[in-house]
N, C-alpha and C positions, 0 to 999 in steps of 0.2 A: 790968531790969524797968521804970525809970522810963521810958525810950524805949518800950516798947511801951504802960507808960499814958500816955505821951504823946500816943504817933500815933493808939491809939484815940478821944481827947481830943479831937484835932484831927480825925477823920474822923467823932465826930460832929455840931462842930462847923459841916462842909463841907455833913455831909447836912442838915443843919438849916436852915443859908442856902438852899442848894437849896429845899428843900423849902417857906421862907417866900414864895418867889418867888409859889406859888398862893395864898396868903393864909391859911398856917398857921403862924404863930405855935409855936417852941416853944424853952422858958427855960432861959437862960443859951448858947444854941448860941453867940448872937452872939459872945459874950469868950469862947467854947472857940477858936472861931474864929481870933479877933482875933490870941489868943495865942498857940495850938498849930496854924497851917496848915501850917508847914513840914511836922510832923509827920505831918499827915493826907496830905496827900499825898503824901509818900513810902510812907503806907499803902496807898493807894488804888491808887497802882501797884505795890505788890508784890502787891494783890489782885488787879489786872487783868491782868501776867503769871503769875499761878499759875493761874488756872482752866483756859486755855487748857493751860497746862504738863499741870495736871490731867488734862484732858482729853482729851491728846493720850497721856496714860501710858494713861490708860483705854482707849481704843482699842488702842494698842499690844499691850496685855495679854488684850483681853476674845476672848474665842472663846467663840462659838455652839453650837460642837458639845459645852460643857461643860450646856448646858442640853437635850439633848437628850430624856432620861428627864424632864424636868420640861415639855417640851412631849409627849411622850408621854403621859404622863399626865394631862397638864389635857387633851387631844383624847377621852382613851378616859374622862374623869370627865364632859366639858362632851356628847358624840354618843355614847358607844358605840359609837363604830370605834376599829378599832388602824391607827394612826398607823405606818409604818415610814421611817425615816430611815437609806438605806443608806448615801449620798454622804457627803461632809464638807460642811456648810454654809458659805459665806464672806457674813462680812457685814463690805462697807467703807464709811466714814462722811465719808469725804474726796476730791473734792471734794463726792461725792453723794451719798445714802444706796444702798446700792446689795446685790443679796443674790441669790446662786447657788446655788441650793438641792440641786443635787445629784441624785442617783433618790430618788424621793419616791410613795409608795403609800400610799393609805387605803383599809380595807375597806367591805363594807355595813354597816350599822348591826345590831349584834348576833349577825356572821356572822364568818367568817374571807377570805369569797369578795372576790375585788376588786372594788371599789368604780369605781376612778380610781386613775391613778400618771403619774407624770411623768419622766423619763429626764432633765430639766433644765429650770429657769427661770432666766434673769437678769433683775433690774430694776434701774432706777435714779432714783430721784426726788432733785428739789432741795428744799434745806432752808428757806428762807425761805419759799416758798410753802405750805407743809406747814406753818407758823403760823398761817397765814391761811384755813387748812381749803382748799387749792386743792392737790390730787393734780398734780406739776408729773412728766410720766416721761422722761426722756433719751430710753429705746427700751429696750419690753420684747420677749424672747425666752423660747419655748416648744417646747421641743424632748420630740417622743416623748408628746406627751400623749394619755392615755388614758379615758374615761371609759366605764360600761356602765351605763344609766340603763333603770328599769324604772318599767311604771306598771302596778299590781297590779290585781285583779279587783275590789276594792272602791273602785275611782278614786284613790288618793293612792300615790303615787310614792318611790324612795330613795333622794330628794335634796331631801323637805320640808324636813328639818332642817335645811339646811346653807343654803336658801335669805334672799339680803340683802334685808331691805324696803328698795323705795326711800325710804323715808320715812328712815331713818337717811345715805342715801348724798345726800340733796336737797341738805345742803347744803355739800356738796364739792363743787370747780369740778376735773374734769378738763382733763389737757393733757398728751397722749402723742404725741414727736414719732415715735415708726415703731412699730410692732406686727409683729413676725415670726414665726409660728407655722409648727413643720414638724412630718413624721413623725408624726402625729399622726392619733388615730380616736375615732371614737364612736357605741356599738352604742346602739340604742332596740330593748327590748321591752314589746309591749303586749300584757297578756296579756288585757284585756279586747277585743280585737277580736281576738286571737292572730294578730299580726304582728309581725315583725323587720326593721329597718331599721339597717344600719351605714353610717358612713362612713368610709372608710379613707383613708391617705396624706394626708392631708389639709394643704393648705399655704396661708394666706395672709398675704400683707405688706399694709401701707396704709401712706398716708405719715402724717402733722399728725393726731391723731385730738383738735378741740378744738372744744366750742360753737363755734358761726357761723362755722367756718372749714373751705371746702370742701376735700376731700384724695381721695386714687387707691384705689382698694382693686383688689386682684386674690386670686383665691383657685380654687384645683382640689381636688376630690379623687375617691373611688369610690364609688360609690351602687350598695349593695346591698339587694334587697328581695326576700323572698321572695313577697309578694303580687303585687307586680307582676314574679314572672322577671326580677327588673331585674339588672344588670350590667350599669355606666356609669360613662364618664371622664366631670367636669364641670368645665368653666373658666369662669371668671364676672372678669369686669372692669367698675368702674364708678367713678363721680364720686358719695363720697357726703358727706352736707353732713346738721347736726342741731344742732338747738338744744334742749337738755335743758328750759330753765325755758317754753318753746313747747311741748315735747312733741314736734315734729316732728323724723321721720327719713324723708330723700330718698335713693334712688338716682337720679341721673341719666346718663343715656346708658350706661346697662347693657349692656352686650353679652356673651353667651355662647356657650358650644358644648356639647354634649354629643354624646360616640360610647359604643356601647356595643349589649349588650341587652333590651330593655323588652318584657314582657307578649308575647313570639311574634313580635315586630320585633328582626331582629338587622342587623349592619353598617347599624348607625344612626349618621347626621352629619347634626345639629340644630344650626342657628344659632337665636339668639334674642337678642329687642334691646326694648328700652322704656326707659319712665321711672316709677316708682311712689315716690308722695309719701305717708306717713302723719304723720296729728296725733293722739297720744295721745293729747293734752288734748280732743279735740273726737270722737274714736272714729270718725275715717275715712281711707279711703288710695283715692290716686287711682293709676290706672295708664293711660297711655297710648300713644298707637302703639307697642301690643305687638308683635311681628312674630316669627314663629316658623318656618320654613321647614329643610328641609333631603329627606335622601335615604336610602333603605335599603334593606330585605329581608322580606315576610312570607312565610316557606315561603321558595318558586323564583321569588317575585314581586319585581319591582325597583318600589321605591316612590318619587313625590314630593308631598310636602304643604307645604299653608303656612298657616298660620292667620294671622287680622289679627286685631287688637280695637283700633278707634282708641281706646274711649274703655270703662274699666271701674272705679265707683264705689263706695264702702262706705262707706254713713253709716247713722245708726240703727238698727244691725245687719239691713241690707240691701244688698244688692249689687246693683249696675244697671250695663248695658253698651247699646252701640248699635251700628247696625251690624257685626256679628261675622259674618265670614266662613273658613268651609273650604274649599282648593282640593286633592283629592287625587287623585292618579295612581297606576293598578297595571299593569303592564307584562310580562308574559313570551311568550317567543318573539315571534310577530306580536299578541297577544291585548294587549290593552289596553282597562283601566275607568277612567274618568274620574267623578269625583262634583266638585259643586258646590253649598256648602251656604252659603244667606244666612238671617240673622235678624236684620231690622230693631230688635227691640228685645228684652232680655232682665233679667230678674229672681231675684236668688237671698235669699230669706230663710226661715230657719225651716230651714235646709241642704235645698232645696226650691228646686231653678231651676224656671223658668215663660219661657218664650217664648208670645206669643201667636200668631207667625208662624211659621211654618217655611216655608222652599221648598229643595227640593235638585233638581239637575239631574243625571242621573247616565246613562252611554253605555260601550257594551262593544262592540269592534271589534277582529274576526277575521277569518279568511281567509273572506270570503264571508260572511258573521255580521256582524248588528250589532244593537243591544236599545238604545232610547231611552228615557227615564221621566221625568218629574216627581213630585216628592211633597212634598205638603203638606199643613200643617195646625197646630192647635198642640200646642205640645211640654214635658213635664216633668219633671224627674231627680231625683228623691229622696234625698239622700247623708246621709240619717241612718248607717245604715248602710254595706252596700259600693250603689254608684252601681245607683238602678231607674229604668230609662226607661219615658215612658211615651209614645205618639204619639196623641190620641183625635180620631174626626172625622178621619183623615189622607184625602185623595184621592189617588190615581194613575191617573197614564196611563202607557199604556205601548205601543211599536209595536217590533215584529222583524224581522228578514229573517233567511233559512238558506237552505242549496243544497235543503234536503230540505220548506222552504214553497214554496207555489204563487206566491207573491204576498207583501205588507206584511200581519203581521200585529199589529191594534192590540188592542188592549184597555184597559178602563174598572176601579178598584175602590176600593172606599171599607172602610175598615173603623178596628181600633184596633190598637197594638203596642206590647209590653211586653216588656222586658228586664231581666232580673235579673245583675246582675256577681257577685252573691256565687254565686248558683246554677247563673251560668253557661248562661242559655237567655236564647231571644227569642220572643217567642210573637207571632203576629199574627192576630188575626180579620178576616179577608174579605167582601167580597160584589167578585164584578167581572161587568162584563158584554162576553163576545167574541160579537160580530154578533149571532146571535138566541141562543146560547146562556147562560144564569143560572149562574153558579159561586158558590157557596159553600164555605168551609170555614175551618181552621185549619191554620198553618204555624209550626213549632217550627225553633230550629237553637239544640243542648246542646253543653257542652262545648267551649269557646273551643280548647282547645286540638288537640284528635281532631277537628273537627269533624263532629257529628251532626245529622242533619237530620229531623223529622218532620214527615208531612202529614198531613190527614184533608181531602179534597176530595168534595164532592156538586155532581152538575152535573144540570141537565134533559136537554142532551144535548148530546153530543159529536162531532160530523161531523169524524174526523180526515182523509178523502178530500179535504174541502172544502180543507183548507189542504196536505196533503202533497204536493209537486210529484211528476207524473205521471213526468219526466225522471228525479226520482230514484228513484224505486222500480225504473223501468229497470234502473238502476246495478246494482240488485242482481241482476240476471238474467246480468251478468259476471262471467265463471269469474276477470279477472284482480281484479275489485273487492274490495281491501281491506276489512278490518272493524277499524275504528279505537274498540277500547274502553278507551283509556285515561281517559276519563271514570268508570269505576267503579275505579280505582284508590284508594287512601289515602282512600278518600269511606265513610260511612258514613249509612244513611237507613231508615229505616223510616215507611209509610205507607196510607194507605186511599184507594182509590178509588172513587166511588161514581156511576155515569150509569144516567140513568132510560132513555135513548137511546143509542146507541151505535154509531159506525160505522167502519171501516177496512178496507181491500182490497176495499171493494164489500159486504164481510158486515157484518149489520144485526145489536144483539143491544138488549136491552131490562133494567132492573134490574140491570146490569154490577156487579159487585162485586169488589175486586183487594186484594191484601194486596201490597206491592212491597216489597222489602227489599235494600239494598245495605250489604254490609259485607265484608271481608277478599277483598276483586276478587272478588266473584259478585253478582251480580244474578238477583234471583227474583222473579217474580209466582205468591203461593202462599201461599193458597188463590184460586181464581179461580170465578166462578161467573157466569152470566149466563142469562137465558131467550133460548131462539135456535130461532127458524124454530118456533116451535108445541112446542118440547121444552125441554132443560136444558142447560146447558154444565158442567162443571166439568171444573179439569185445574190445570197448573203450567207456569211456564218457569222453565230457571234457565240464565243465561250465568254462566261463566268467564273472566276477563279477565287471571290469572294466567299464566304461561306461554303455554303455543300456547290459543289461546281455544276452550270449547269450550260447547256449546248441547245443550242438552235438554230437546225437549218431549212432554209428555205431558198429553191431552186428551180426556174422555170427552162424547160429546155422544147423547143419549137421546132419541128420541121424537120426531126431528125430523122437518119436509118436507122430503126431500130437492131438490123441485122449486124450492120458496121459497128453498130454503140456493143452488142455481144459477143464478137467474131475471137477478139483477144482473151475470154470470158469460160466460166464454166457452162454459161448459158448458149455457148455458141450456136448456131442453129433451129433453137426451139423456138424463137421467134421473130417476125419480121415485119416490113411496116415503113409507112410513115407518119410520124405526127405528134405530140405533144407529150410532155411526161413535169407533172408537178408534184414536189416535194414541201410539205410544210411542217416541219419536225420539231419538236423539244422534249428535252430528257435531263436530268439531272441526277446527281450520284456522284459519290469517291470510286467506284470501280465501274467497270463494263459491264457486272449484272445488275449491279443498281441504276445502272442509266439504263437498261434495256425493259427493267421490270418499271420504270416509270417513266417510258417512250407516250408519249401523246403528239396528235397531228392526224394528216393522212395525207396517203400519196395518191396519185393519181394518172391514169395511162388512157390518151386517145388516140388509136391509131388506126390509117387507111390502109386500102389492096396491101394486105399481107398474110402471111399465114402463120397458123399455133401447131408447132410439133407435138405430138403424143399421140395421137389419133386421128385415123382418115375419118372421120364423122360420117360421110357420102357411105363408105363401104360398110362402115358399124350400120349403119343404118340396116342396110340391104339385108344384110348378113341375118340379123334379128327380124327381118321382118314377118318371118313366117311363126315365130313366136306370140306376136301381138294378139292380144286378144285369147293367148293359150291359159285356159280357164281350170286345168286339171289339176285335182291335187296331186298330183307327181310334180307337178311344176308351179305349183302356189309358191309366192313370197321369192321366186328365184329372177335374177337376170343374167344378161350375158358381161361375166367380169372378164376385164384385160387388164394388163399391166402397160403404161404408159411406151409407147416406143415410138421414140423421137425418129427414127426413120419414117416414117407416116404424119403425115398433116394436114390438117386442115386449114383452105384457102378464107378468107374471108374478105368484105369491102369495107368493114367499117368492125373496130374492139374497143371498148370501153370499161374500162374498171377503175375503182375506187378501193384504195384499203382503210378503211378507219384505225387508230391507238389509240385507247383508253386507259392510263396508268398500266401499259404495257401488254392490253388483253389487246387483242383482232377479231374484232367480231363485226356481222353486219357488212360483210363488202359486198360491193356490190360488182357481175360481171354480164357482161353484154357483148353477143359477138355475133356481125350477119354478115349473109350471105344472098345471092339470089337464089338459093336451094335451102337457106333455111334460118332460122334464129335462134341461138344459144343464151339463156339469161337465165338472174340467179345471183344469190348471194351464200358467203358461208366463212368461215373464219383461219385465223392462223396462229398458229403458238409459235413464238419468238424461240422459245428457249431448246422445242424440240425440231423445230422445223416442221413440222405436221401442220398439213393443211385438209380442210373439210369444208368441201363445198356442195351443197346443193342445187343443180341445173336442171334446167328442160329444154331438150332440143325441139322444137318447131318446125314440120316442112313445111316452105310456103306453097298456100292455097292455088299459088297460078301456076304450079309447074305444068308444063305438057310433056307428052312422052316423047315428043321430035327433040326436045333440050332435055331431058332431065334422064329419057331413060327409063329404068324401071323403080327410079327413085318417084316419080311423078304419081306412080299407086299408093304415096303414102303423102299423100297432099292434105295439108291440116292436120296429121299426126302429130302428138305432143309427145317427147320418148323424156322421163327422168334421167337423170345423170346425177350420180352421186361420185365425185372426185376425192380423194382422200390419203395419207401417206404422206412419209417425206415427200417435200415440195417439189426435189430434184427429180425423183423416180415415181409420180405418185400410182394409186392405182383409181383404174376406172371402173363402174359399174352402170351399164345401160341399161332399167329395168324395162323392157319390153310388155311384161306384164300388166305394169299399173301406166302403158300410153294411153291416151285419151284423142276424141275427135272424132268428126263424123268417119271419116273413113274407117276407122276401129269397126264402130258399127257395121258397117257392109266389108271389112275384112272379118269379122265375130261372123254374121248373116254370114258369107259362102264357106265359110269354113264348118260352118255347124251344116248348111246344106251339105256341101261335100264329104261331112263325118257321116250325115246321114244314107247319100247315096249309096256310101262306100258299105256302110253297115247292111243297106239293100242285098247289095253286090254281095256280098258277105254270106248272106241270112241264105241267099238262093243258090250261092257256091255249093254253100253247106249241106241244102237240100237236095242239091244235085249228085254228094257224095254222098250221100245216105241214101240213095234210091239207087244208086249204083251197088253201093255195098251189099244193101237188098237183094237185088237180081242176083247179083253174082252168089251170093248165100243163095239160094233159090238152086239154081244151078247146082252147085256145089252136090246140095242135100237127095234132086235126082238120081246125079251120076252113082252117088254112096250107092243107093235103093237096087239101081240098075246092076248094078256090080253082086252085088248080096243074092239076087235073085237068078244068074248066070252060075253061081259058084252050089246053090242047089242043085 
C-alpha cells in the first residue's frame, strides 16, 4: 500500500511541475516531487502501457453486431424507418477506423416499403485527422446500392428527413483517396409531374476526391424514362476539381457518350464533350465549348446531328448563351433533309428561353425532288411545365422542284408556330404568297409518336395546270406507269381545303370545298363540293394504298354547261347542254393498265336544249331519203357512210346516256337523244384501251311532223333510219343505212317509187316504140330512093 501512495505522490508531484511550467502555481508539488519521482514515474509508465493494453483488449473484444437491436431502435425512434441489418457488421480500429456494413436496408418513413439498401459498404478513415474535424478516407466502397426517392403531389419528398445541412458538415475538411461505387441504381418518382426516371447499373470510380486538388472521375450507368421513351447506356469521364469553402465545383474536359433509346430515336451513339464551372457561393455555372454530335434512327430514317454551344452562362437566375448552333441530317434510301439551325444570341429565365434571332436553313433531296427553306424569326420555349415552343412574326421562303412541277416552285409565308410537348401538337398560322395566288390557313401535326397531321387551308385561287408538268400527266396515259402510293402508308392526316378559284386538267371550278383524310393507307377526299360550269359538284375519292391499290370515284355534278365544262377541252364543241352527269367508278391495280383493265362502275349523262356535233341528222336524213326502200341488187346491204364532222350538228331537247364497266369491258350503253323532228336510241360499247367505240342506233322521225314545220323532212314521218356509229371515239365514223328503214311511210315511199319505176318503164317501152317505127320509115324511105336512082341510071 505504501508504494502505491507513493507513486501517486510522486505523479502528483510530476504533474504539478509540469503544470507550473505555464505559470500555475500549485503547493507542495514541488517536495512531492523532489521526494517521491522515482515513484511517479514508474506510475506514469504503468499508466502509459495500460491504456494502450486497455485499448487494444477493447477492440479485441467489442463487436458491433452486439449493438445491433440498439441501432435498430434509435433509427426507427430518431426517422420512423425500420432499419434492417442482415450482414454481420465489421468495425476495425487499427491501423484505421474502418467498417463493412454488410446488406443494409431502410424503409420509407412510416411504411414497410423500401426506402434504400445496400448489398455492401466499406470505409476507412484515419485517426489523427478525425481530431481535427478533417474526414481523412483511405477509399470508400459501395457495392449494390439502392435507393427509390419520391417527390409527392404536395412538393416535399422521402428523404426530407434524412437530409445533412451543410451548415453542420462546414466545418469538416474532406479527403477521400478513391470512391468506388458499383451495382448500384436509383429510381426518381415525381408524382407531381407524374414521371419515373431510374438509373441502373450504375458504376463510378474517381480518384483524390479533396478541396483544391484536381482528380479523374469516370462513371456509366442506364437511364430510364418514361417520358422521354428513353432507354440509354451513359458513360461520362471528366477532370473534376472543387473547392468547398469557394463553393466552386468544375468539370473539366468532360467527355461522354450515350447509346441507347430516347423520345422515337433508337440506335442512338451521342458523343458529348465541355467544360462546366459552377460557384455556389456566387449562384452561377459556366459551360463551354459544348459539343454534342453523334448518329441514329428515327422510324427507317438514318440520323446525324450536332449541336455547338461555345459559351452558356447562369448568373442571377438567368441563363445566357451565344452563338448556339444545330447541324441535322435525316437520310433514308436516296431521300435526304438537312436542317441548319443558328441563334446568335439566347436567353433562359423565369424557365422561359427567349432568342431574339432565329434562322434555320433547311433542304430535302430526292430522286428528282428537292424543297429549299429559310425560317426565321424570334423564338420562345416555355419549360414551366413539359417544353411549349413558340415562333411569332416567323418568315419563310420556300422553293421546290418534282418530276410532276412545270418548273421551280417558290413560295413566300409569314405567320406564328406553337408547339405543345406535353400535348404533343404543333400548330402553325399562315399567310404565304405562291405567284398571284393568297394562301391562308392553319397547320397542326398531333401525336409525336403516330404522327397526325392537320390542315384547314383558304386560298383565292389555285391554278394547279400552271405548276403540274404537262410531261407528267402524259405519264399517266401509260398502261405500264406505276402508281407509287407509299406516301399514305403509316401517315395519318385529316384536313380542309378551301379555293374561291380552282383549276386542274383544264376544268375550272369556283368555291372548291374538300374534306381530305388519310389514315390506315386510304386516302379520301370526302365530302367534296364545288360550283362548276354554272351548276354543282359534289362527289368523293377514296384511294387504297394497302395491298394491290385500289381507287373509287364517285361524282355528282348538277345543272351544269356542258359546253363550258368542254370549251378548255379536246372535246370543245362537240357538245352542249344542260344538266346532270354521274360518276360511280372503281378500279384497282399497280399500274394505269391494270386499273383500267379492271374499271367497274358506270357513268351517266342527262342533258337539255343542246346539241351533239358530228352530224346534222335533219340533212342525213333528207339527203338519203330517196334511197329508202331502194331494193336493188346494185344497192343491197349498202348505206350512206360519212365521217363524223364536228362542223355539223344536231339540236336536241333532251340526251341521255349510260356507259356501264365490267372488269374493264363497255358494253350494253345505253343512248337516247330527242328532238321535236325525231328520236335517236340505242346501245353499243367502248374499248378503253383502243378508244374504238360501236354503237348501234335508230333515228325515228316523229309521226306529227307537218310540212308548215318540218319541211320536206315531214315525208318521212314514222321512218325508223339505222345508224351504226363506230371508230375512234374522237373522229368516229357514221353509217345511215337507208336501206333496212322501217315504218309505214317506207311502205307508200316503196308504193310510189315502184309505181314511178313503173310508169317511167311505160314511158320507156313507148319511147322505144316510137324509135323503132321511126327507124322503120326512114329505112322504107331510104330503100325507095336506092330503087329510084337504079332505075334512072338505066
Amino acid at each position: 500500500m505504501n508504494a502505491i501512495k507513493y507513486a501517486l505522490i510522486g505523479l502528483i508531484g510530476i504533474i504539478g511541475v509540469v503544470v507550473s511550467i505555464f505559470g500555475i502555481r500549485i503547493p507542495f508539488t514541488e517536495s512531492f516531487a523532489k521526494d517521491h519521482w522515482r515513484a511517479g514515474v514508474a506510475a506514469l509508465l504503468l499508466i502509459i502501457l495500460f491504456i494502450p493494453a486497455a485499448f487494444g483488449l477493447f477492440i479485441f473484444l467489442f463487436d458491433a453486431n452486439k449493438f445491433k437491436s440498439e441501432i435498430v431502435h434509435y433509427v426507427k425512434e430518431h426517422t420512423q424507418r425500420d432499419l434492417v441489418l442482415q450482414g454481420d457488421i465489421k468495425v476495425t480500429f487499427f491501423p484505421k477506423l474502418g467498417l463493412d456494413s454488410g446488406n443494409v436496408s431502410l424503409s420509407q418513413r412510416n411504411s414497410a416499403k423500401e426506402f434504400a439498401s445496400i448489398s455492401n459498404a466499406r470505409l476507412y478513415i484515419a485517426w489523427l485527422p478525425l481530431f481535427h474535424r478533417q474526414l481523412v478516407f483511405d477509399h470508400v466502397e459501395i457495392d449494390g446500392a439502392r435507393a427509390n426517392l419520391i417527390r409527392f403531389k404536395d412538393g416535399t419528398t422521402n428523404f426530407d428527413d434524412l437530409l445533412i445541412r451543410d451548415e453542420s458538415l462546414s466545418p469538416m475538411t474532406f479527403d477521400i483517396d478513391s470512391v468506388h461505387i458499383s451495382n448500384s441504381s436509383l429510381n426518381w418518382q415525381d408524382d407531381v409531374r407524374w414521371k419515373r426516371v431510374a438509373l441502373q447499373n450504375l458504376q463510378i470510380e474517381t480518384g483524390r476526391l479533396a478541396d483544391t486538388v484536381p482528380s479523374q472521375l469516370t462513371a456509366s450507368f442506364n437511364l430510364n424514362s418514361e417520358m422521354l421513351y428513353s432507354d440509354t447506356g451513359i458513360e461520362l469521364k471528366s477532370r473534376v476539381f472543387f473547392d468547398r469553402k469557394a463553393g466552386r465545383y468544375e468539370f473539366a474536359d468532360m467527355e461522354g457518350r450515350l447509346s441507347g433509346t430516347v423520345a422515337g430515336f433508337s440506335n442512338l451513339d451521342l458523343n458529348f464533350k465541355g467544360n462546366v464551372d459552377s460557384r455556389l457561393g456566387q449562384v452561377s455555372l459556366l459551360a463551354e465549348n459544348v459539343v454534342i454530335s453523334g448518329t441514329g434512327n428515327y422510324g427507317q430514317r438514318n440520323f446525324e446531328a450536332k449541336l455547338e454551344v461555345p459559351k452558356l452562362q447562369f448568373s442571377k437566375d438567368v441563363w445566357s448563351g451565344s452563338q448556339a448552333g444545330v447541324d441535322v441530317t435525316l437520310s433514308q434510301f436516296d431521300e435526304k433533309w438537312t436542317t441548319v439551325v443558328k441563334v446568335p444570341a439566347v436567353e433562359f429565365a423565369n424557365r422561359v428561353l427567349n432568342a431574339a434571332e432565329f434562322n434555320a436553313d433547311f433542304g430535302f433531296n430526292g430522286e428528282g425532288r428537292s424543297l429549299q427553306g429559310k425560317l426565321s424569326g424570334p423564338v420562345s420555349m416555355d419549360f414551366t411545365d413539359m417544353p411549349k415552343l413558340q415562333l411569332s412574326g416567323m418568315a419563310l421562303d420556300l422553293s421546290a422542284k418534282h418530276p410532276m412541277l412545270s418548273g421551280e416552285l417558290s413560295a413566300k409565308a409569314t405567320g406564328n408556330l406553337n408547339a405543345d410537348f406535353s400535348e404533343q401538337f404543333i400548330n402553325l398560322d399562315l399567310k404565304a404568297k405562291i405567284d398571284d395566288s393568297d394562301v391562308t390557313g392553319k397547320l397542326a401535326f398531333k401525336d409525336f409518336s403516330h404522327h397526325e397531321y392537320v390542315f384547314d387551308i383558304n386560298a383565292n385561287k389555285l391554278d394547279l395546270d400552271r405548276y403540274i408538268s404537262a410531261d407528267w400527266i402524259k405519264r399517266y396515259r401509260e398502261d405500264a406507269m406505276q402508281l407509287d402510293l407509299g406516301g399514305f402508308k403509316n401517315l395519318t392526316l385529316n384536313g380542309h381545303l378551301y379555293a374561291n378559284e380552282f383549276k386542274v386538267a383544264k376544268l375550272k371550278a369556283t368555291k372548291l370545298a374538300a374534306d381530305i383524310r388519310i389514315g390506315q393507307s386510304v386516302f379520301s377526299i370526302q365530302p367534296m363540293t364545288a360550283k362548276f360550269y354554272g351548276g354543282s359538284l359534289t362527289g368523293s375519292l377514296n384511294v387504297t394504298a394497302q395491298g394491290i391499290p385500289q381507287i373509287v370515284v364517285k361524282q355528282n355534278l348538277k345543272g351544269i354547261q356542258m359546253d363550258a365544262l368542254l370549251a378548255d377541252t379536246a372535246s370543245a364543241g362537240k357538245l352542249s347542254g344542260k344538266g346532270d352527269v354521274v360518276l360511280d367508278l372503281g378500279a384497282e391495280g399497280g399500274t394505269v393498265g391494270a386499273l383500267r383493265n379492271s374499271l367497274n362502275g358506270h357513268a351517266s349523262i342527262a342533258l337539255a336544249r343542246g346539241s351533239l356535233a358530228g352530224i346534222n341528222l335533219r340533212n342525213a336524213l333528207l339527203e338519203g331519203k330517196d334511197e329508202i326502200g331502194f331494193q336493188t341488187k346494185a344497192h343491197a346491204n349498202t348505206g350512206k357512210f360519212m365521217e363524223a364532222k364536228f362542223s355539223e350538228k344536231t339540236g336536241f331537247t333532251e340526251l341521255k346516256a349510260v356507259i356501264n364497266f365490267k372488269d374493264g369491258i363497255s358494253h350494253g350503253n345505253s343512248f337516247e337523244m330527242k328532238s321535236p323532228l325525231f328520236r335517236v336510241a340505242g346501245e353499243g360499247g367502248l374499248m378503253l384501251d383502243t378508244g374504238n367505240i360501236d354503237y348501234q342506233l335508230a333515228a325515228t322521225v316523229s309521226s306529227v311532223l307537218n310540212r308548215r314545220s318540218a319541211g320536206k323532212l315531214a315525208e318521212l314521218r314514222g321512218v325508223t333510219v339505222p345508224i351504226h356509229v363506230s371508230g375512234i371515239y374522237a373522229t368516229p365514223g357514221i353509217n345511215l343505212d337507208f336501206i333496212a328503214a322501217s315504218g309505214d311511210a317506207v311502205t307508200k315511199l316503196v308504193a310510189a317509187k315502184a309505181a314511178a319505176e313503173q310508169e317511167a318503164a311505160k314511158v320507156e317501152e313507148k319511147q322505144a316504140g316510137e324509135l323503132a317505127a321511126t327507124a322503120k320509115s326512114t329505112k322504107g324511105k331510104a330503100s325507095t330512093k336506092k330503087q329510084a336512082g337504079n332505075t334512072s341510071k338505066k
